[in-house]
C-alpha positions as a Markdown table, in Angstrom:
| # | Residue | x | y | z |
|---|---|---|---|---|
| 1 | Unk | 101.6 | -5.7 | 102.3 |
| 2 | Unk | 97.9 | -6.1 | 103.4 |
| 3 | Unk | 97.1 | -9.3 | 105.9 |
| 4 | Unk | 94.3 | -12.0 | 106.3 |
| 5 | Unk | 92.9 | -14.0 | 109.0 |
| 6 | Unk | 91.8 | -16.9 | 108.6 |
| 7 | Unk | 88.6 | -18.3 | 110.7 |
| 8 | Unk | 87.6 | -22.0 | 111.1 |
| 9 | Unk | 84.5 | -22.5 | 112.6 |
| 10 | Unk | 82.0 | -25.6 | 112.6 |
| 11 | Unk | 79.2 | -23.1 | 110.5 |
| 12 | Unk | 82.5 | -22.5 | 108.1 |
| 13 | Unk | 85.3 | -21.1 | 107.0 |
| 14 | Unk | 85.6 | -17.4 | 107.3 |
| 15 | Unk | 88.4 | -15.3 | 105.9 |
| 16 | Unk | 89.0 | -11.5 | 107.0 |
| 17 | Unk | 91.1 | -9.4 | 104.5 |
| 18 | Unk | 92.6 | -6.4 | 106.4 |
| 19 | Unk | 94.8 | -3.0 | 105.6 |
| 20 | Unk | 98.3 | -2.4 | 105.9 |
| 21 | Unk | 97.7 | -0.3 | 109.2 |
| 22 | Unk | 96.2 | -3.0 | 111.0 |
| 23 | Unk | 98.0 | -5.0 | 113.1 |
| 24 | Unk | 96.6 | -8.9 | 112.4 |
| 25 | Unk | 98.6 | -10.1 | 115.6 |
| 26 | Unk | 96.7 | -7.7 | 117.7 |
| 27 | Unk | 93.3 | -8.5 | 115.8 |
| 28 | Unk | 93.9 | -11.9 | 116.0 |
| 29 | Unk | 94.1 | -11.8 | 120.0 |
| 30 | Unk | 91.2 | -9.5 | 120.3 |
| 31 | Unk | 88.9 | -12.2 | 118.6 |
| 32 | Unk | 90.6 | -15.2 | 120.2 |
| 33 | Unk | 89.6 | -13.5 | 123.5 |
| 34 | Unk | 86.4 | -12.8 | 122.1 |
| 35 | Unk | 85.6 | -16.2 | 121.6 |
| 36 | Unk | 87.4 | -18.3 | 123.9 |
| 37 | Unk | 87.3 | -15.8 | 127.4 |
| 38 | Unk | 90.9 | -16.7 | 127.9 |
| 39 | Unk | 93.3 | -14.5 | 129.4 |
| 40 | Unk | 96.1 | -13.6 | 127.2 |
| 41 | Unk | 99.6 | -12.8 | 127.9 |
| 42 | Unk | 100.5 | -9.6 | 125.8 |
| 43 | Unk | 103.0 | -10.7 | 123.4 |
Protein backbone atom coordinates (compact mmCIF):
# COMPACT_ATOMS: atom_id res chain seq x y z
CA UNK A 1 0.00 0.00 0.00
CA UNK A 2 1.77 3.28 -1.06
CA UNK A 3 0.70 6.64 1.06
CA UNK A 4 0.00 10.35 0.28
CA UNK A 5 0.22 13.59 2.07
CA UNK A 6 -1.71 15.98 1.54
CA UNK A 7 -0.58 19.86 1.73
CA UNK A 8 -2.85 22.96 2.04
CA UNK A 9 -1.21 26.00 1.66
CA UNK A 10 -2.50 29.66 0.70
CA UNK A 11 -0.18 29.36 -2.86
CA UNK A 12 -2.28 25.77 -3.13
CA UNK A 13 -2.85 22.58 -2.77
CA UNK A 14 0.01 20.23 -2.84
CA UNK A 15 -0.11 16.46 -2.81
CA UNK A 16 3.07 14.12 -2.16
CA UNK A 17 2.69 10.47 -3.37
CA UNK A 18 5.18 8.33 -1.42
CA UNK A 19 6.49 4.41 -1.39
CA UNK A 20 5.55 1.66 0.77
CA UNK A 21 8.94 1.97 2.83
CA UNK A 22 8.29 5.34 3.90
CA UNK A 23 6.83 6.06 6.83
CA UNK A 24 4.09 9.13 6.06
CA UNK A 25 3.64 9.61 9.99
CA UNK A 26 7.25 10.30 10.38
CA UNK A 27 7.32 12.51 7.04
CA UNK A 28 4.45 14.23 8.02
CA UNK A 29 6.22 15.40 11.46
CA UNK A 30 9.46 16.23 9.78
CA UNK A 31 7.59 18.84 7.51
CA UNK A 32 5.19 20.07 10.21
CA UNK A 33 8.35 20.95 12.14
CA UNK A 34 9.74 22.29 9.06
CA UNK A 35 7.17 24.72 8.77
CA UNK A 36 5.73 25.52 11.91
CA UNK A 37 9.26 25.39 14.42
CA UNK A 38 7.23 23.57 16.92
CA UNK A 39 8.54 21.06 19.12
CA UNK A 40 6.98 17.68 18.71
CA UNK A 41 6.44 14.95 21.09
CA UNK A 42 7.58 11.68 19.42
CA UNK A 43 4.63 9.72 18.96
Amino acid sequence: MNGEIELWTRAGHIKIKVGKAVDVRALDRLITHAVLGAELAVV
